[in-house]
Backbone of each chain as nested JSON, in Angstrom:
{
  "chains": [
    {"id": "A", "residues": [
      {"number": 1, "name": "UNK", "atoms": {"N": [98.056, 98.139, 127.593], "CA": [97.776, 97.66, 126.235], "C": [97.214, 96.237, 126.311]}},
      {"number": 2, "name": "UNK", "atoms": {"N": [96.435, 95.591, 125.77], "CA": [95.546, 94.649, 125.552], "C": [96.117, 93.697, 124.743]}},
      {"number": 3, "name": "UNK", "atoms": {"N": [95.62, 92.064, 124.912], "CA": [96.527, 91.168, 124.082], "C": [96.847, 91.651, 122.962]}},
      {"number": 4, "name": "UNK", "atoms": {"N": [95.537, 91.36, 122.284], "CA": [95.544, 91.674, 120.718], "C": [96.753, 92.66, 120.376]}},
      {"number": 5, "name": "UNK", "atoms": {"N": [96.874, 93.897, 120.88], "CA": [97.573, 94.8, 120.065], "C": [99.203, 94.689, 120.906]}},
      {"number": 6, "name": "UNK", "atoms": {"N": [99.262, 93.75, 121.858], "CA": [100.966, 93.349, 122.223], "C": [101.394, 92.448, 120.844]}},
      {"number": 7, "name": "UNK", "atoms": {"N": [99.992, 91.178, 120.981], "CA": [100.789, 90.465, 119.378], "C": [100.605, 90.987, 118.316]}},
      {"number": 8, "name": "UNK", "atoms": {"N": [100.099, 92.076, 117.989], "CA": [100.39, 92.998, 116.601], "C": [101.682, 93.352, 116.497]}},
      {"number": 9, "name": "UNK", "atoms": {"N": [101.688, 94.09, 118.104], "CA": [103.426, 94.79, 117.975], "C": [104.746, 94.203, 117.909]}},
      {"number": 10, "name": "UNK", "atoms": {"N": [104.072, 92.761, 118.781], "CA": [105.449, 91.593, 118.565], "C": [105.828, 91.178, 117.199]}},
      {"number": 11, "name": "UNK", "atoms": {"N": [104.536, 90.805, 116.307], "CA": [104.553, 90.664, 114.884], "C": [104.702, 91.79, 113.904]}},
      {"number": 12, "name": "UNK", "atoms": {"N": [105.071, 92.636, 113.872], "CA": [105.642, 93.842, 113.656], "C": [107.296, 94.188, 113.693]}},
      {"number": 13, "name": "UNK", "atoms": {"N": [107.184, 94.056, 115.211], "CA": [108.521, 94.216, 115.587], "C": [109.276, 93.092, 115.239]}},
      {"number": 14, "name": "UNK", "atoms": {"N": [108.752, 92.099, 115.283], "CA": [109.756, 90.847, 114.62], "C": [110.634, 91.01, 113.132]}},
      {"number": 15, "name": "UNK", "atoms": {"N": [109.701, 91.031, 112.688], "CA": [109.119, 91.167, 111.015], "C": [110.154, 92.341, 110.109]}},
      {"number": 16, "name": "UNK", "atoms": {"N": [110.374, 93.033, 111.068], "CA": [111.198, 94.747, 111.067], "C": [112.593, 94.608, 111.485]}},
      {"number": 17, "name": "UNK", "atoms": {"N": [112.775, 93.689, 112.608], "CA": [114.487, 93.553, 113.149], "C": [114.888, 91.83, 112.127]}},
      {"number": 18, "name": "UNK", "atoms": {"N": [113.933, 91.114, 111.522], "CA": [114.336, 90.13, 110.919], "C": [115.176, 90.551, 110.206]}},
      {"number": 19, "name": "UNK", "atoms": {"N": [115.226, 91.594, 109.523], "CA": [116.335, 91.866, 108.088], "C": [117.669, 92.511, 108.607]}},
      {"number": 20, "name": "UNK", "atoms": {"N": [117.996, 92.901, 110.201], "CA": [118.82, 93.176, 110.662], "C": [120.394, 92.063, 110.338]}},
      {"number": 21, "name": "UNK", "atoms": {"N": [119.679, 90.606, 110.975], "CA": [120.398, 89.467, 110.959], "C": [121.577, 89.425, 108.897]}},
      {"number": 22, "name": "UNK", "atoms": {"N": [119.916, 89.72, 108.172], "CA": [120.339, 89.604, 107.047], "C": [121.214, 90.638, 106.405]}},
      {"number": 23, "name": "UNK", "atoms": {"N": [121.316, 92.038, 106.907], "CA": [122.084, 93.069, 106.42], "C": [123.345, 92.542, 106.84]}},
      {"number": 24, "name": "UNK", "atoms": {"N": [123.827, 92.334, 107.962], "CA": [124.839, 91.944, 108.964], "C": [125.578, 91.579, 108.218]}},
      {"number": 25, "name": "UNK", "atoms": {"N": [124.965, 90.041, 107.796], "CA": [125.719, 88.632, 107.331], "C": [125.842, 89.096, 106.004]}},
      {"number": 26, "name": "UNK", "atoms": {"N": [125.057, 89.809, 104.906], "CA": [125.344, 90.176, 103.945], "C": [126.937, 91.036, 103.793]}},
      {"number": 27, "name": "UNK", "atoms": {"N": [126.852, 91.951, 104.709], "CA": [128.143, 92.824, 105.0], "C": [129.09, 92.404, 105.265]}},
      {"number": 28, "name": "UNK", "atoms": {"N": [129.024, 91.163, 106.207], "CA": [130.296, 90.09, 106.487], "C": [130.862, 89.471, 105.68]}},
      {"number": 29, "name": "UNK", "atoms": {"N": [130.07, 88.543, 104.733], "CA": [130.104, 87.822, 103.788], "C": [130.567, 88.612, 102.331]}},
      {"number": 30, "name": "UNK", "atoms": {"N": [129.991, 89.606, 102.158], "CA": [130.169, 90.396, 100.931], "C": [129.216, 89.312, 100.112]}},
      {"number": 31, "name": "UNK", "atoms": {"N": [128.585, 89.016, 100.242], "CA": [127.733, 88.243, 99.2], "C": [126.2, 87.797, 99.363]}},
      {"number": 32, "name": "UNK", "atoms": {"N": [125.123, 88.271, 98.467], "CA": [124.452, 87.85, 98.694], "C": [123.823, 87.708, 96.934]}},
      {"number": 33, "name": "UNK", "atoms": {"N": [124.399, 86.769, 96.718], "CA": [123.68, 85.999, 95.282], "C": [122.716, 84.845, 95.348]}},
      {"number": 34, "name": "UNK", "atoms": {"N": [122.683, 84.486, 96.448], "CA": [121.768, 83.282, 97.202], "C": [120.199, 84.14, 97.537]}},
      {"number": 35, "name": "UNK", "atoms": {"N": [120.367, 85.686, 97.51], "CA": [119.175, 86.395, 97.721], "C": [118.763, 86.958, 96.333]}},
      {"number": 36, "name": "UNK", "atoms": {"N": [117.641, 85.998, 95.917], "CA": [117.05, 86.57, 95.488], "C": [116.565, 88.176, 94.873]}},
      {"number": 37, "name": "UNK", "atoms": {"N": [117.17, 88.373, 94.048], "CA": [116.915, 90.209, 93.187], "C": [115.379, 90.412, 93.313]}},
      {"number": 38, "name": "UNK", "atoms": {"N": [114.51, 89.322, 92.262], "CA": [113.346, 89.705, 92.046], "C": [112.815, 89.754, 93.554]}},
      {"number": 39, "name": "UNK", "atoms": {"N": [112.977, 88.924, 94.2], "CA": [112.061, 88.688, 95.316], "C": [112.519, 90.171, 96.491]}},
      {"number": 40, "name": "UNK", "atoms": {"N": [113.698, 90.389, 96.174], "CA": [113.952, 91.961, 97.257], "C": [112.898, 93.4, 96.322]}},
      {"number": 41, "name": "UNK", "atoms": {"N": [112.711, 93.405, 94.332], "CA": [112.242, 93.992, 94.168], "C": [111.098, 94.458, 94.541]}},
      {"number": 42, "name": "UNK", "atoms": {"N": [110.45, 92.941, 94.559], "CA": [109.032, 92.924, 94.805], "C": [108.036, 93.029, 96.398]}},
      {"number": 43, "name": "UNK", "atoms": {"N": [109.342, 92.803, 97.203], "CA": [108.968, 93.201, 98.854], "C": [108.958, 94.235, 98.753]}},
      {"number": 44, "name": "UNK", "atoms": {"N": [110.087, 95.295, 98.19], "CA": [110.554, 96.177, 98.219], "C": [108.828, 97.332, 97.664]}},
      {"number": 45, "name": "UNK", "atoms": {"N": [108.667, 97.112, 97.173], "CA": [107.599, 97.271, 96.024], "C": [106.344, 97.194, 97.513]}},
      {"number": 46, "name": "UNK", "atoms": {"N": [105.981, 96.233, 97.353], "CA": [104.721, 96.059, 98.9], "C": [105.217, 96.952, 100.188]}},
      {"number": 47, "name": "UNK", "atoms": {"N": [106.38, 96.451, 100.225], "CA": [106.172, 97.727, 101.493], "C": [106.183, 99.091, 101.376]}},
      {"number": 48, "name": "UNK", "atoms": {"N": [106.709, 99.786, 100.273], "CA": [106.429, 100.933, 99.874], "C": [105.178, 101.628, 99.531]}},
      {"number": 49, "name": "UNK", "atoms": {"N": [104.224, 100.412, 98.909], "CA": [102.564, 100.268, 99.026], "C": [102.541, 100.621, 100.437]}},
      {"number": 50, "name": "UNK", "atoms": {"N": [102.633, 99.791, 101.129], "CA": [102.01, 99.869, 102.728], "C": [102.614, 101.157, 103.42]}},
      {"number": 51, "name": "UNK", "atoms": {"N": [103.822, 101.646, 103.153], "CA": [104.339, 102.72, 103.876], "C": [102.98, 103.884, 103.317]}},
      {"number": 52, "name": "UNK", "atoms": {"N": [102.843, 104.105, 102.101], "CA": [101.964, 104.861, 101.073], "C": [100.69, 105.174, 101.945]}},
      {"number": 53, "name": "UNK", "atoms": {"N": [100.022, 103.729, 101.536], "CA": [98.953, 102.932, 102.999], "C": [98.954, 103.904, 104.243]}},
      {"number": 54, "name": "UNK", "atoms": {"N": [100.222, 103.679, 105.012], "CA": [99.615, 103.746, 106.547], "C": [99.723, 105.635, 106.367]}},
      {"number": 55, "name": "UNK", "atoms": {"N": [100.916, 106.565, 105.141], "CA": [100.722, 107.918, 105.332], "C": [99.342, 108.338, 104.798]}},
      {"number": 56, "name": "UNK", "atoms": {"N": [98.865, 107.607, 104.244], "CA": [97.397, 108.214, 103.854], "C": [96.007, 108.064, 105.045]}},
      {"number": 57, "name": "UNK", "atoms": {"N": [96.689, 106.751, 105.853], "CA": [95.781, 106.912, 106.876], "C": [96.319, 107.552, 108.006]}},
      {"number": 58, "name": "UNK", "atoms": {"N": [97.501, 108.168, 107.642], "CA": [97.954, 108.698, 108.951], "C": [98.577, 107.561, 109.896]}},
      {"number": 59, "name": "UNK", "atoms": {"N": [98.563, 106.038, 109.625], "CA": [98.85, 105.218, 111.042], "C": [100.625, 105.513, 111.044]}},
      {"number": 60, "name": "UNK", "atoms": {"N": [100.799, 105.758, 112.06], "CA": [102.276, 105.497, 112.407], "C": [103.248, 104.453, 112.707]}},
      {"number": 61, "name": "UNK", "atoms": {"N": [102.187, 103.606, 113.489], "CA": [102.41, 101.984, 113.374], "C": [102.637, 101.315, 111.774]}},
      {"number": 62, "name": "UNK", "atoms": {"N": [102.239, 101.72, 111.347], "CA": [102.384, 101.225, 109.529], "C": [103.567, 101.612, 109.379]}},
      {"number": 63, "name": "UNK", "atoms": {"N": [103.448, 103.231, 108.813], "CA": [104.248, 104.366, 108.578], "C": [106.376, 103.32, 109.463]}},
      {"number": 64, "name": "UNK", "atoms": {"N": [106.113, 103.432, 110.147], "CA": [107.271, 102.819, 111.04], "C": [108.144, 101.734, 111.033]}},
      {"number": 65, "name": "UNK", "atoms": {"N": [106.665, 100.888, 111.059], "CA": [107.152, 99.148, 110.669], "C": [107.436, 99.447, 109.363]}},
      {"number": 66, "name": "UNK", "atoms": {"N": [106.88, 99.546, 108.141], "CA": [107.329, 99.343, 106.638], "C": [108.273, 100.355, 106.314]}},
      {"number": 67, "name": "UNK", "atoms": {"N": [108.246, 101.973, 106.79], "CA": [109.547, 102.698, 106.499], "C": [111.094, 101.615, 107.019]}},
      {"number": 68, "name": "UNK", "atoms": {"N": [111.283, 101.588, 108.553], "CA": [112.17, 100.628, 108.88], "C": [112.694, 99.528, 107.845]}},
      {"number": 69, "name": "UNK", "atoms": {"N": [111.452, 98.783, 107.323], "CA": [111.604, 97.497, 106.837], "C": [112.311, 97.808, 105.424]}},
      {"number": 70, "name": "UNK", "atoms": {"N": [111.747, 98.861, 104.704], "CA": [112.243, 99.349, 103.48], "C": [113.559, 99.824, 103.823]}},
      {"number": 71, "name": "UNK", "atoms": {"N": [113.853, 100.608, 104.663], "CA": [115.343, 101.021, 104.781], "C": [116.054, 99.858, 104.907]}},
      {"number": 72, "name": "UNK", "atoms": {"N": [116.209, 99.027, 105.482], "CA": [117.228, 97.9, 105.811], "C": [116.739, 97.071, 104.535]}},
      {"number": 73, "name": "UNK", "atoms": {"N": [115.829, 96.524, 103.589], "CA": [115.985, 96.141, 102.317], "C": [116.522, 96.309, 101.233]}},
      {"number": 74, "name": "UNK", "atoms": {"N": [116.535, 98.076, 101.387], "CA": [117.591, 99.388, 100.654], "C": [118.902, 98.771, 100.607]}},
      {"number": 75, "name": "UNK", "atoms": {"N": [119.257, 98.753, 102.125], "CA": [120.771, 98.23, 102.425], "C": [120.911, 97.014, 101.722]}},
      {"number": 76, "name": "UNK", "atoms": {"N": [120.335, 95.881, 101.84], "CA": [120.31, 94.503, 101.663], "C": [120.608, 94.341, 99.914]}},
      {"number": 77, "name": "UNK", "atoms": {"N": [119.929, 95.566, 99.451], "CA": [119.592, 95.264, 97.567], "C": [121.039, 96.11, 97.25]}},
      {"number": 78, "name": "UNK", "atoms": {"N": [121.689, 97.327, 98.054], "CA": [122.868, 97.867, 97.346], "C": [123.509, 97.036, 98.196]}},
      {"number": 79, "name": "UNK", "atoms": {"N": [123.883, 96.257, 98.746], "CA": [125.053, 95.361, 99.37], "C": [125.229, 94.185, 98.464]}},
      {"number": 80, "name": "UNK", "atoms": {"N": [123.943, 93.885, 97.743], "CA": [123.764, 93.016, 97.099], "C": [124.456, 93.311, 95.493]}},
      {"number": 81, "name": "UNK", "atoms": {"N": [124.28, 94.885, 95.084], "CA": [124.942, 94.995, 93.936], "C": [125.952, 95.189, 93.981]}},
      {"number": 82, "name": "UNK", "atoms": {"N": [126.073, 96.009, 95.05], "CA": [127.795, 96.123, 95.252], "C": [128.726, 95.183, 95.501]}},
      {"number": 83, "name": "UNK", "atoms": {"N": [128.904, 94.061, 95.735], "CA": [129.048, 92.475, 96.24], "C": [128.71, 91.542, 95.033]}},
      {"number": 84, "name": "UNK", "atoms": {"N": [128.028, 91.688, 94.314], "CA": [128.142, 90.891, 92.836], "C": [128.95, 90.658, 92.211]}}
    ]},
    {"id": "B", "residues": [
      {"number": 1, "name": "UNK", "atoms": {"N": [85.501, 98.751, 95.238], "CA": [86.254, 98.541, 96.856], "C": [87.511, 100.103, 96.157]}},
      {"number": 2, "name": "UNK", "atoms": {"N": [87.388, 100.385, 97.372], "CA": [88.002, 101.827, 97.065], "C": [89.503, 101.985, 96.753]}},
      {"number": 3, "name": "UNK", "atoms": {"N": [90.022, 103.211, 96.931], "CA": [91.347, 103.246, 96.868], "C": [92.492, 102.582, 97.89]}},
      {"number": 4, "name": "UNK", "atoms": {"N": [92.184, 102.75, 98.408], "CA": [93.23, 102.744, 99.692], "C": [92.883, 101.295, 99.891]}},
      {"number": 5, "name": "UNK", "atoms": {"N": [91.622, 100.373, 100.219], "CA": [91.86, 98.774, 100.519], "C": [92.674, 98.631, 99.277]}},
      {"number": 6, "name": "UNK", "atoms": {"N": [92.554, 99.071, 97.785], "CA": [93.203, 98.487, 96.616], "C": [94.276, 98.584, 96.861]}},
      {"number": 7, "name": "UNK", "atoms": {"N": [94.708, 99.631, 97.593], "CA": [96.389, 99.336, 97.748], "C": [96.935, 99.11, 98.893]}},
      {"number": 8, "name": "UNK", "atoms": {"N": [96.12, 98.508, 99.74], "CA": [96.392, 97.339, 100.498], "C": [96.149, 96.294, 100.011]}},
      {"number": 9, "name": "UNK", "atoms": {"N": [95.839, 95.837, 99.739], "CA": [95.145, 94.285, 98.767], "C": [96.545, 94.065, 97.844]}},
      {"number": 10, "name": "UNK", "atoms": {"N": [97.168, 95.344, 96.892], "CA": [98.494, 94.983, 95.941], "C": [99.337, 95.299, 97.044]}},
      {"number": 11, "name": "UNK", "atoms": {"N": [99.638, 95.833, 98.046], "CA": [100.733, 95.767, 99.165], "C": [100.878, 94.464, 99.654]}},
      {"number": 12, "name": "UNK", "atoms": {"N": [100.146, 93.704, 99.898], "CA": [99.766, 92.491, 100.76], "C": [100.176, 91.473, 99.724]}},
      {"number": 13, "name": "UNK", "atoms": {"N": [99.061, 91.492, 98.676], "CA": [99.573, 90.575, 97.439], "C": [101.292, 90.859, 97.13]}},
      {"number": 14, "name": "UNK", "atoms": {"N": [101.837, 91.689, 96.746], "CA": [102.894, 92.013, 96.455], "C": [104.388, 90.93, 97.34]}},
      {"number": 15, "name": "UNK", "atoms": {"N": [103.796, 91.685, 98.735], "CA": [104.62, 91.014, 100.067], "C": [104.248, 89.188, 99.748]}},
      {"number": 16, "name": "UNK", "atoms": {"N": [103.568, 89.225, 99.726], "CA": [102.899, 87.632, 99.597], "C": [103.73, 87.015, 98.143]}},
      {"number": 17, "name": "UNK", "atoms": {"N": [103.904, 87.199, 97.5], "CA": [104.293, 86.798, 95.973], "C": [105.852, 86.601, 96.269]}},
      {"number": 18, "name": "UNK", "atoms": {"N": [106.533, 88.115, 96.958], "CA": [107.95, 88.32, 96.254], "C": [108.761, 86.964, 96.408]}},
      {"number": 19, "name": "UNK", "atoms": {"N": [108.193, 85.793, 97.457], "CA": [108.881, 84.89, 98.573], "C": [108.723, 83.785, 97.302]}},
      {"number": 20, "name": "UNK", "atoms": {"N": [108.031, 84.084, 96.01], "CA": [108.09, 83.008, 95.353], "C": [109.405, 82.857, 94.41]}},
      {"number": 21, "name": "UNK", "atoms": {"N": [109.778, 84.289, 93.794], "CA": [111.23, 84.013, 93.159], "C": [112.492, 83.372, 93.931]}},
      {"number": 22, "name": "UNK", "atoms": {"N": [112.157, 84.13, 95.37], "CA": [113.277, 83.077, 96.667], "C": [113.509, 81.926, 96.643]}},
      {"number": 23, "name": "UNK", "atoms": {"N": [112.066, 81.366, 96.073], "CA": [111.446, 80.028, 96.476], "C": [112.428, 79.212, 95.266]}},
      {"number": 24, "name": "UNK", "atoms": {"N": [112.251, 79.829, 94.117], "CA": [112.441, 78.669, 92.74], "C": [114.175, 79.108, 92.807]}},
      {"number": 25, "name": "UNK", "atoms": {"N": [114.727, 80.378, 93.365], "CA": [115.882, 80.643, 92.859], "C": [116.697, 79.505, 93.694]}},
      {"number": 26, "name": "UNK", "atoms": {"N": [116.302, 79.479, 94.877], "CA": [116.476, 78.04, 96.011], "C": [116.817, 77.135, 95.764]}},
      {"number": 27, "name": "UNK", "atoms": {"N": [115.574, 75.955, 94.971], "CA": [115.305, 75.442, 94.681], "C": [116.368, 75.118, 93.166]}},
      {"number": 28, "name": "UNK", "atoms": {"N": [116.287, 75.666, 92.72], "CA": [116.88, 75.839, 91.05], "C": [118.643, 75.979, 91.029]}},
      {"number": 29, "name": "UNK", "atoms": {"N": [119.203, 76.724, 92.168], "CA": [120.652, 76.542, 92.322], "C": [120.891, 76.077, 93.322]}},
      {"number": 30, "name": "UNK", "atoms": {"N": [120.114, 75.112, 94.36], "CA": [120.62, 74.298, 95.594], "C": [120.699, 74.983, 96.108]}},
      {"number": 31, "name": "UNK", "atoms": {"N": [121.078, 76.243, 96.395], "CA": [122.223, 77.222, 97.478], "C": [121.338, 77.949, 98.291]}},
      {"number": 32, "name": "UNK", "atoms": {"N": [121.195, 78.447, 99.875], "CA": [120.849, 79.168, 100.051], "C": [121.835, 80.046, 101.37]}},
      {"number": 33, "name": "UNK", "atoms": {"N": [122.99, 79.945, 101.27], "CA": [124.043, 79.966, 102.427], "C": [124.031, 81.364, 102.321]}},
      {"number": 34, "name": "UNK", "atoms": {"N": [123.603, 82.158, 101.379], "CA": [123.64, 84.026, 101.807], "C": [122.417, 84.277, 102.195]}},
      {"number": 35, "name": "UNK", "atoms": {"N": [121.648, 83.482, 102.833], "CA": [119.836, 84.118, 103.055], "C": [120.43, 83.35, 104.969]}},
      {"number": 36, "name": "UNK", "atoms": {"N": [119.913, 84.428, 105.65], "CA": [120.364, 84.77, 106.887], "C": [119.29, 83.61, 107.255]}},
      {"number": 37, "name": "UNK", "atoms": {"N": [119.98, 82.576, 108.203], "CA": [119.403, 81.643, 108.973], "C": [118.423, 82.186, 109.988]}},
      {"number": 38, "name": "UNK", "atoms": {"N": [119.544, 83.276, 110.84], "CA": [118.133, 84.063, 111.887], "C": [117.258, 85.228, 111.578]}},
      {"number": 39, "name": "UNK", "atoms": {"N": [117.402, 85.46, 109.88], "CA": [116.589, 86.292, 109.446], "C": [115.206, 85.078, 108.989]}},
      {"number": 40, "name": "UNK", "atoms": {"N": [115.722, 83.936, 109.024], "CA": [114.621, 83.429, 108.209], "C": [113.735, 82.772, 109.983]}},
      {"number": 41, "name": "UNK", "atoms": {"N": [114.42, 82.771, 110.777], "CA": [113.337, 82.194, 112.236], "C": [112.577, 83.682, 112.666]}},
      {"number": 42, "name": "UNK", "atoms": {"N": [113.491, 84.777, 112.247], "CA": [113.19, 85.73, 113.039], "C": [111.723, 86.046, 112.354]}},
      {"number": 43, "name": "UNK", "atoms": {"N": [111.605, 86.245, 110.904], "CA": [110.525, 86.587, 110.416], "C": [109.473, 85.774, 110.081]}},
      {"number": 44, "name": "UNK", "atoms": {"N": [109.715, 84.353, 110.381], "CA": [108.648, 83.235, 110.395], "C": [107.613, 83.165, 111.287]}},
      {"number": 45, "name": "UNK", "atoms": {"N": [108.503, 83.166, 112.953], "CA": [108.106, 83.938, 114.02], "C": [106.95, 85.112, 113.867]}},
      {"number": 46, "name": "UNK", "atoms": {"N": [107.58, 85.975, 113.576], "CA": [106.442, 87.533, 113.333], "C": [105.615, 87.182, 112.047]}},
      {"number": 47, "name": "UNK", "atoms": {"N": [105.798, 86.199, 110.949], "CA": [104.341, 86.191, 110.509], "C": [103.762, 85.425, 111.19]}},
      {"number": 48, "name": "UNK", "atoms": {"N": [104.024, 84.218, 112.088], "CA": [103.627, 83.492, 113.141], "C": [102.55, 83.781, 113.69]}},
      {"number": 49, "name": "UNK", "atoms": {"N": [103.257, 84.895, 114.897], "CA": [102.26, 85.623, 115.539], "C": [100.987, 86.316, 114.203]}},
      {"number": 50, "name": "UNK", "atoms": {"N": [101.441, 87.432, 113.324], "CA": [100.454, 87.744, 112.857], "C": [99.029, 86.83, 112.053]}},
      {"number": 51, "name": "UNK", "atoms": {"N": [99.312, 85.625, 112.196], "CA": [98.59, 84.229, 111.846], "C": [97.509, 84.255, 112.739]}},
      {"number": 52, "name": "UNK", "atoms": {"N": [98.291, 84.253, 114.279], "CA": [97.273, 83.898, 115.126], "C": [96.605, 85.237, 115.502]}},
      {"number": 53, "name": "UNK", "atoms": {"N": [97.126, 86.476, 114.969], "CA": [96.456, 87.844, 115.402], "C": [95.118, 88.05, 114.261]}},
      {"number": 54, "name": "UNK", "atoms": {"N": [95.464, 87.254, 113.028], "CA": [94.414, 87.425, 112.37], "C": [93.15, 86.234, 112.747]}},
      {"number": 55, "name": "UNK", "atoms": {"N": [93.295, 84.978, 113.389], "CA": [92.647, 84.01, 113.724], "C": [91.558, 84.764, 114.868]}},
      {"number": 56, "name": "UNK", "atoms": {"N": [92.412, 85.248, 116.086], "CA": [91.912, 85.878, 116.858], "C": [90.816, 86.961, 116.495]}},
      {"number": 57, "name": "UNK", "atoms": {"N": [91.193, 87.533, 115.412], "CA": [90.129, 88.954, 114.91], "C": [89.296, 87.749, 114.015]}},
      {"number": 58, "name": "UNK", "atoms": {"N": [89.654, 87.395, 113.223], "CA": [88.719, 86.36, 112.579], "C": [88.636, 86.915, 111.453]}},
      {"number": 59, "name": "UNK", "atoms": {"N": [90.448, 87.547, 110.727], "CA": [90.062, 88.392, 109.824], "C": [90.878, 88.007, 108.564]}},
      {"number": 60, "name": "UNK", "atoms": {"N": [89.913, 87.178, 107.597], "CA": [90.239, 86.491, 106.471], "C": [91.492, 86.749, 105.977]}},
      {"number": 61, "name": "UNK", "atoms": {"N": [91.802, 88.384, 105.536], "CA": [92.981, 89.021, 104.296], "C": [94.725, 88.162, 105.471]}},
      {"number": 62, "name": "UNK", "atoms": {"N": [94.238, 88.826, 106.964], "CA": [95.319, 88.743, 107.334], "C": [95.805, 87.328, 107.923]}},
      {"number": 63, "name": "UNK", "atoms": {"N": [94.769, 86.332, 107.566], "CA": [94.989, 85.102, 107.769], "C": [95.447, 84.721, 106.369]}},
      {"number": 64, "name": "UNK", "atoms": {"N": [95.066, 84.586, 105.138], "CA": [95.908, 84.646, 103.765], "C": [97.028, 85.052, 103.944]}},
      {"number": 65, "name": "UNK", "atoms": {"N": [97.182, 86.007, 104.136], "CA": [98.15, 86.647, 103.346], "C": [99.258, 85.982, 104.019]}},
      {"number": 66, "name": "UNK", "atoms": {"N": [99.361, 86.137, 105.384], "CA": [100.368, 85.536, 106.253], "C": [100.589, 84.229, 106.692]}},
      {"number": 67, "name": "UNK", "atoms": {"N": [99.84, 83.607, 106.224], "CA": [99.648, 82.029, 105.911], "C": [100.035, 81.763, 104.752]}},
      {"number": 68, "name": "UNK", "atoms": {"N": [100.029, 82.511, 103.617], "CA": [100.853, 82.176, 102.37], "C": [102.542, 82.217, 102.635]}},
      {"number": 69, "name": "UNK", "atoms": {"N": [102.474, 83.245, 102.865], "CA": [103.95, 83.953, 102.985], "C": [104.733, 83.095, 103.662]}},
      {"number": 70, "name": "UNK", "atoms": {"N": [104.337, 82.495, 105.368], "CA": [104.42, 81.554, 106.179], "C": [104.845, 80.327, 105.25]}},
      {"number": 71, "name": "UNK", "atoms": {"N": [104.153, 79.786, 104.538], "CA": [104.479, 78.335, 103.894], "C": [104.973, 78.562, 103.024]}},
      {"number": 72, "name": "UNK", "atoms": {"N": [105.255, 79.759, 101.984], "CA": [106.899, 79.616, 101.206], "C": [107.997, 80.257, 102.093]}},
      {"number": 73, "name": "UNK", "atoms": {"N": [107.953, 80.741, 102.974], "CA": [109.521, 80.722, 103.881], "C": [109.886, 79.795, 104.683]}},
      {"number": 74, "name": "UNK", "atoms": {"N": [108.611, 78.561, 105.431], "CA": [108.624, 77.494, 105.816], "C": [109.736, 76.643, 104.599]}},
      {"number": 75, "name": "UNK", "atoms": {"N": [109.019, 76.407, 103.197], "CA": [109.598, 75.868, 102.067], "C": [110.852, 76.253, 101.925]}},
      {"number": 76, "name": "UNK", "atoms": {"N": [111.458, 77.646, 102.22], "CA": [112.711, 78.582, 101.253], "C": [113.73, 77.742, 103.054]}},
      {"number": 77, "name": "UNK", "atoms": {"N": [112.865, 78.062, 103.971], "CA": [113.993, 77.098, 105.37], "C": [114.466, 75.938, 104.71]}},
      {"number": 78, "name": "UNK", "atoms": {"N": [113.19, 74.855, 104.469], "CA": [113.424, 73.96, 103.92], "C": [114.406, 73.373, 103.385]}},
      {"number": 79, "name": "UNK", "atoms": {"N": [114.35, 74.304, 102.543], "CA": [115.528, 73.974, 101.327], "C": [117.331, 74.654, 101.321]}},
      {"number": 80, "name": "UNK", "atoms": {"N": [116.89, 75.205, 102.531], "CA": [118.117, 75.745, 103.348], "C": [118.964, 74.989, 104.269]}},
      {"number": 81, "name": "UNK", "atoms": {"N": [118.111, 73.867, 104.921], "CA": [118.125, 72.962, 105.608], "C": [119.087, 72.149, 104.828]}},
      {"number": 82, "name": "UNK", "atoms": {"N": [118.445, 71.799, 103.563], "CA": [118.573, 70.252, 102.73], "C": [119.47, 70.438, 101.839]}},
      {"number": 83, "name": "UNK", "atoms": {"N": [119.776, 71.898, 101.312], "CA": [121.248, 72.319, 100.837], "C": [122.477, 72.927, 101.175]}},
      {"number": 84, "name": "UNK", "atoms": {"N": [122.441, 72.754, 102.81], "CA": [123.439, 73.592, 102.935], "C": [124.55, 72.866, 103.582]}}
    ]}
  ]
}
C-alpha cells in the first residue's frame, strides 16, 4: 500500500477508535452533560450521510469508518440520556 | 453538481458544523470534564493526518472541511484546558 492511502487509513482509523475513549469515560462517569446533545445530533446526522455516501458507491472503506463511528455515537447519545 | 457529491458536500458540512454547539456549550457553562481528554487528541490527530492527506492530493473540500473541524476542537481543547 502506498503513502497516500496508509495516511487515509491512519486518519480514518483514528477518527473511528477516538469515540472509544469517550464511550468508556461516559460509562464510568455516568455523565455526560458536558457533551453536547446538538453537536452528537448533528455528527450523528453527517455520518449517516456518509455511511448513505460510501453504500451508494459501494466503498467499504466509507461504509466501515462511518458505520463504526455511528455505532459508538449511538452508545455515547443513549448513555447520555440515560445518565441525565 | 449531482446527487451523491450533494450529499457529500451536507455530510461534510454537517460533520464540520456539529463541533460548533460543543464549542458555545463549552464556552457558555465553563465545563468540559465529561468530553474525553483522549477522545479529543485522539481525533485531532486523525483530522490531522486527513489535513495533510488532503494538502498532498491538493484537494480543496478535504482541506476545508478538516481544517475547520480541526480549529473548533483545537478551540473546544482549549477551553478544556482553561476550565478544568
Amino acid at each position: 500500500m502506498d503513502f497516500i492511502n496508509t495516511l487515509g487509513l491512519a486518519a480514518g482509523t483514528l477518527i473511528t477508535i477516538a469515540f472509544l475513549p469517550q464511550m468508556f469515560q461516559t460509562w464510568k462517569t455516568k455523565s455526560a452533560k458536558d457533551v453536547s446533545f446538538v453537536m452528537l445530533i448533528t455528527f450523528m446526522t453527517g455520518l449517516f450521510l456518509w455511511l448513505v455516501y460510501g453504500m451508494i458507491l459501494g466503498a467499504v472503506p466509507i461504509i466501515m469508518a462511518n458505520g463504526i463511528t455511528l455505532f459508538f455515537n449511538f452508545i455515547i447519545l443513549w448513555l447520555k440520556i440515560k445518565y441525565r
